[in-house]
C-alpha positions as CSV (number, residue, x, y, z in Angstrom):
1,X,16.9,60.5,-53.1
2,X,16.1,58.9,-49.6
3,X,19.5,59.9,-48.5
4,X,18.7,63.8,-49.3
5,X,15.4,63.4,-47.2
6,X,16.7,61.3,-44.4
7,X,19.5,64.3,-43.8
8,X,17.0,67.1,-44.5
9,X,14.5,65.7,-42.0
10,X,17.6,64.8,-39.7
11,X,18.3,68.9,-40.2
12,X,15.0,70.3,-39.5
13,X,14.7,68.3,-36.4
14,X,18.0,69.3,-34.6
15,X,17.5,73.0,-36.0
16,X,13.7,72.2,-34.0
17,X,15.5,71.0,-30.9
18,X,18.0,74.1,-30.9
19,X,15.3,76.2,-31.3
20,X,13.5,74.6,-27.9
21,X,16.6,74.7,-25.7
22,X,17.3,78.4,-26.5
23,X,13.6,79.4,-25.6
24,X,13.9,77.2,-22.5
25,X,17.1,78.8,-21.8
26,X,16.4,82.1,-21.9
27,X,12.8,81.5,-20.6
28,X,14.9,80.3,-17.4
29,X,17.1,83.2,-17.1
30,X,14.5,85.2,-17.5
31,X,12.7,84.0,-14.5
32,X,15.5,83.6,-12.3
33,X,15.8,87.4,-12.6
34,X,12.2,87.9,-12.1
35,X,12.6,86.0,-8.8
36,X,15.0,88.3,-7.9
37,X,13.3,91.5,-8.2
38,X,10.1,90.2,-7.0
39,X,12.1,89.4,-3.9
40,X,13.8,93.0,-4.2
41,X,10.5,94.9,-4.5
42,X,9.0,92.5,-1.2
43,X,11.3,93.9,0.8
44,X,11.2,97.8,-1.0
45,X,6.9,97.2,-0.5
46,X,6.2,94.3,2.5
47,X,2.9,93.3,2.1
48,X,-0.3,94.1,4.1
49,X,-0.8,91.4,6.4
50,X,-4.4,91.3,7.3
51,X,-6.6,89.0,9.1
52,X,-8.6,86.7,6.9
53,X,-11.2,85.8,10.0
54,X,-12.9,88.0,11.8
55,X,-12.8,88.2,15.5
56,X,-15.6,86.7,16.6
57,X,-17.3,87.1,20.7
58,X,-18.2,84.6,21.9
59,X,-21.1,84.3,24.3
60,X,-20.1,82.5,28.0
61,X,-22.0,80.0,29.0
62,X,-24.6,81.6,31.6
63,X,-25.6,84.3,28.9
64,X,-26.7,81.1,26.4
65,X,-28.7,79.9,29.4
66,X,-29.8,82.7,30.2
67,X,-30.9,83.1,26.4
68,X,-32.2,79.2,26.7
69,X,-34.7,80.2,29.7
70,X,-35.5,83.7,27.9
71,X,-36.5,81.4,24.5
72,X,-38.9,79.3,26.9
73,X,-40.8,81.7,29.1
74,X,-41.8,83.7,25.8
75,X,-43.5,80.5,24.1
């Protein structure tokens, strides 16, 4: 009796680990080919390359004391 359960157990847990590789297999395959369109379609559609900070002006340094003196003659 412990025999029939020690191979059934032994049975469900290499039918368990088969059933893991394939998924892993084909879960692989699956995104190497992925990959490869993705980098098809990137070169069919670049994408939009904008600029994530905005150009800023910045004031020279006689216009901030020229602001500075403005800022104390009006108190």
């Amino acid at each position: 009796m412990d025999l029939v359960l020690l191979q059934q157990g032994l049975t469900v847990l290499c039918l368990g680990f088969a059933v893991v590789f394939a998924f892993l297999s084909v879960m692989i395959f699956a995104m190497g080919i992925m990959g490869r369109v993705i980098g098809y379609l990137n070169e069919v559609f670049p994408p939009q390359v904008t600029s994530a900070v905005p150009v800023k002006k910045t004031a020279n340094e006689d216009e901030e004391i020229a602001v500075a003196i403005a800022a104390v003659y009006a108190r």
